[in-house]
LODO-956043 format. One record per residue (C-alpha): residue number from 1; y negated, z negated, x negated. Coordinates in steps of 0.001 Angstrom, whole numbers, plus 524288, in hexadecimal, padded with zeros to 5 digits. Layout:
REM residues N
[pt NUM,[Y,Z,X]]
...
END
This chain:
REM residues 85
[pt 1,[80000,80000,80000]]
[pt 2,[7F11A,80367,7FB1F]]
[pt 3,[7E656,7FBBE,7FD2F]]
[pt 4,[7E15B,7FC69,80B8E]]
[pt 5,[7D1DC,7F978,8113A]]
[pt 6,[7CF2C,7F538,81EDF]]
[pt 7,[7C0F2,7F881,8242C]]
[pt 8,[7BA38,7EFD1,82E7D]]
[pt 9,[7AD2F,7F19D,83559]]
[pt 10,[7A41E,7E70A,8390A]]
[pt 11,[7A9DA,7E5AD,8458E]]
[pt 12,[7B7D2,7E4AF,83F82]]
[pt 13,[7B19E,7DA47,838AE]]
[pt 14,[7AB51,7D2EA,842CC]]
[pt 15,[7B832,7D3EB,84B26]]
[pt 16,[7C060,7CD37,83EAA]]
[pt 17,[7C6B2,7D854,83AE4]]
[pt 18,[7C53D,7D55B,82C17]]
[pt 19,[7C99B,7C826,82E08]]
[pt 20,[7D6BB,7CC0B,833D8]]
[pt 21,[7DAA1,7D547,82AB5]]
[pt 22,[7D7BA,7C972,81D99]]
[pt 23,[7E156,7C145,8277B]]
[pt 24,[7EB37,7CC50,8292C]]
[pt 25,[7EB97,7CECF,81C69]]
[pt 26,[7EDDF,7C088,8178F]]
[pt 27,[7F97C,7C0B0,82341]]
[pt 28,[80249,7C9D3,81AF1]]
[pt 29,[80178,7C312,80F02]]
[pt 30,[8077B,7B46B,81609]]
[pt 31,[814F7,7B188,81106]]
[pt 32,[81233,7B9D5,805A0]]
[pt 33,[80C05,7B762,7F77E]]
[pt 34,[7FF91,7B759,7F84F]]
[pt 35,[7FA8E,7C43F,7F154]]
[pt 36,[7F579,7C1B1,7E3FC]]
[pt 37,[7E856,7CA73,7E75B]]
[pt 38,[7DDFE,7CA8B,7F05F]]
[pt 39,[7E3FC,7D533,7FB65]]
[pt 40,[7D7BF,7D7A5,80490]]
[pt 41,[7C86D,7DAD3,80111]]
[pt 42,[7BD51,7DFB7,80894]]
[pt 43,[7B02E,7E730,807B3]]
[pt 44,[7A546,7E8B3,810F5]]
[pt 45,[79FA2,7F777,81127]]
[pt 46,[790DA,7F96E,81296]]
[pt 47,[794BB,7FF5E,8208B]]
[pt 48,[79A47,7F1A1,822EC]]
[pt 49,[7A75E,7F58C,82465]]
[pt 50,[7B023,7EA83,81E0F]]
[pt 51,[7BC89,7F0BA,816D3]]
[pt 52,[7C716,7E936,812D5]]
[pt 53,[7D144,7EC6E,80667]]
[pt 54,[7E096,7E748,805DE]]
[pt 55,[7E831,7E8AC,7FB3A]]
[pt 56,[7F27D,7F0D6,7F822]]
[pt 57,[7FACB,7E4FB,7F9E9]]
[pt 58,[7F596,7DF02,80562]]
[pt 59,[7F667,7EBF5,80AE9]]
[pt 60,[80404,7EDA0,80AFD]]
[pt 61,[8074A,7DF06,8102E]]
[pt 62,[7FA98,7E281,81C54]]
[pt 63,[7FEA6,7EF3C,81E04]]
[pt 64,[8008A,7EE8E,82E27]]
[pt 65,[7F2EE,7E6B7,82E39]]
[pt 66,[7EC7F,7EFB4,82721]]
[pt 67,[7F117,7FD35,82E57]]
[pt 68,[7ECA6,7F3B6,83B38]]
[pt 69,[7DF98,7F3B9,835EB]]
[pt 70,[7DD2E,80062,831E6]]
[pt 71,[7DD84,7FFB1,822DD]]
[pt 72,[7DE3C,80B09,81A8D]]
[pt 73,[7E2A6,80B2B,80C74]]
[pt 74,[7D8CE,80CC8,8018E]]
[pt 75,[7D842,80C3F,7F345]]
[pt 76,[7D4C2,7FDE2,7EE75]]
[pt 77,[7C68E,7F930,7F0B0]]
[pt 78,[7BB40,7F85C,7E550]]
[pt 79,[7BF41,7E9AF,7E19F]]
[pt 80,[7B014,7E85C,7DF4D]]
[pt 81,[7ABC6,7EBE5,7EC43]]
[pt 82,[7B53A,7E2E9,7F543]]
[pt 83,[7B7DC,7D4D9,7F780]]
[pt 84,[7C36F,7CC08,7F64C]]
[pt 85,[7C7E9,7C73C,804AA]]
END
């Protein structure tokens, strides 16, 4: 699996969306080891649409959550332009 981004608009935002997919995430990873790197990061676009990047990793173990929310595979994220989550 590649890395995969998830987009959210200010309403997506204001309606939690973000929120749910940090929890989902963190839901595949219970009653495994916990992973040894950070697995989810964000950036906010000057249009103010919020994208979210999981790793290759995470991806695989999220893979049903993530085709539920629309992601789309992409190459990794600029490390200096997103945050840890």
């Amino acid at each position: 699996m590649s890395w995969m981004k998830v987009s959210f608009s200010q309403t997506d935002v204001k309606a939690g969306k973000p929120q749910q997919l940090v929890q989902d995430i963190s839901l595949v990873y219970v009653g495994r080891p916990a992973p040894t790197e950070p697995v989810l990061f964000r950036t906010t676009g000057f249009s103010g649409v919020h994208d979210y990047f999981v790793t290759p990793e995470a991806s695989s173990l999220a893979a049903q959550t993530l085709s539920a929310v629309g992601a789309k595979e992409c190459t990794a994220p600029d490390r200096a332009s997103i945050e840890l989550l």
